[in-house]
C-alpha positions as CSV (number, residue, x, y, z in Angstrom):
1,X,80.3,-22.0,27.5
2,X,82.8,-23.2,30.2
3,X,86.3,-21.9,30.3
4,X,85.7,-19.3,26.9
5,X,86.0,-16.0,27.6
6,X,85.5,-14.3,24.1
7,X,83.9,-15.5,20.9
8,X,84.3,-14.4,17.3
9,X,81.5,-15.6,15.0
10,X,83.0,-16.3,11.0
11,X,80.4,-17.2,8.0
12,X,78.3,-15.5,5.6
13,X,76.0,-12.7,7.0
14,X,72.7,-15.0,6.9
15,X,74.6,-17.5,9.3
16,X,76.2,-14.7,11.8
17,X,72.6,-13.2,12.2
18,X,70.7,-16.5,12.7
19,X,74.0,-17.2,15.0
20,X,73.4,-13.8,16.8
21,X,69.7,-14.0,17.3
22,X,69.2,-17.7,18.0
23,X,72.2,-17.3,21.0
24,X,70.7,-13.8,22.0
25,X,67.2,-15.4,22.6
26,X,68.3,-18.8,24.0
27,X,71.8,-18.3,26.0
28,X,71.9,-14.6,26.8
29,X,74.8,-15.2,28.9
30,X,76.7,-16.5,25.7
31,X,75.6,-13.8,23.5
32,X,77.6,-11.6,26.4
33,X,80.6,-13.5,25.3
34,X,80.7,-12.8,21.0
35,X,82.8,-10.0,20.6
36,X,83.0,-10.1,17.4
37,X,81.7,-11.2,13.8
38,X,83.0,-11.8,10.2
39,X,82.3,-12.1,7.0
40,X,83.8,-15.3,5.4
41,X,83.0,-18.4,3.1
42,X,84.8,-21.3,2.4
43,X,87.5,-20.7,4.4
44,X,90.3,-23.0,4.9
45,X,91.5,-24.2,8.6
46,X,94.9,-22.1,7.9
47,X,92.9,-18.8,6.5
48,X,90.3,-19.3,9.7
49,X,93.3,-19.6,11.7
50,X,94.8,-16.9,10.1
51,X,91.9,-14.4,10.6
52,X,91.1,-14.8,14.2
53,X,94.8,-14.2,15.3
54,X,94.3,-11.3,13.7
55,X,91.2,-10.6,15.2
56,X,92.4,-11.2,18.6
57,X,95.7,-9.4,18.6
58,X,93.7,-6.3,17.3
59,X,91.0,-7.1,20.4
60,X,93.5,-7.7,22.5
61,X,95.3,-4.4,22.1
62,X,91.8,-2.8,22.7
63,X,91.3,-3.9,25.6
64,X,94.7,-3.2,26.7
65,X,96.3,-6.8,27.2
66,X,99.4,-8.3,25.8
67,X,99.6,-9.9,23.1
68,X,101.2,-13.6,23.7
69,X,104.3,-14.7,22.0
């Protein structure tokens, strides 16, 4: 994928492991890029939203980067 560095996959666990191995066996260099995974249904766009800032400040700090204002 051009221009994303990081990828957080969000759905039920049947959907993040056909996610996983379908990108795993046909783009390996995007499989590189999920970082994480979720477990969520029938989120809204806000809640979605809402959980990968989370996600990313908490990655963020990990890896030792800033979290933007």
């Amino acid at each position: 994928m051009v221009g994303v560095c990081e990828l957080l996959v969000v759905g039920t666990h049947t959907v993040r492991v056909d996610f996983r191995h379908g990108v795993e066996r046909c783009r390996p260099e995007t499989a590189e890029q999920v970082v994480g995974d979720d477990t969520a249904d029938h989120l809204s766009a806000n809640r979605l939203a809402a959980l990968q800032r989370q996600f990313f400040v908490k990655y963020d700090r990990t890896a030792g980067m800033p979290t933007p204002s």
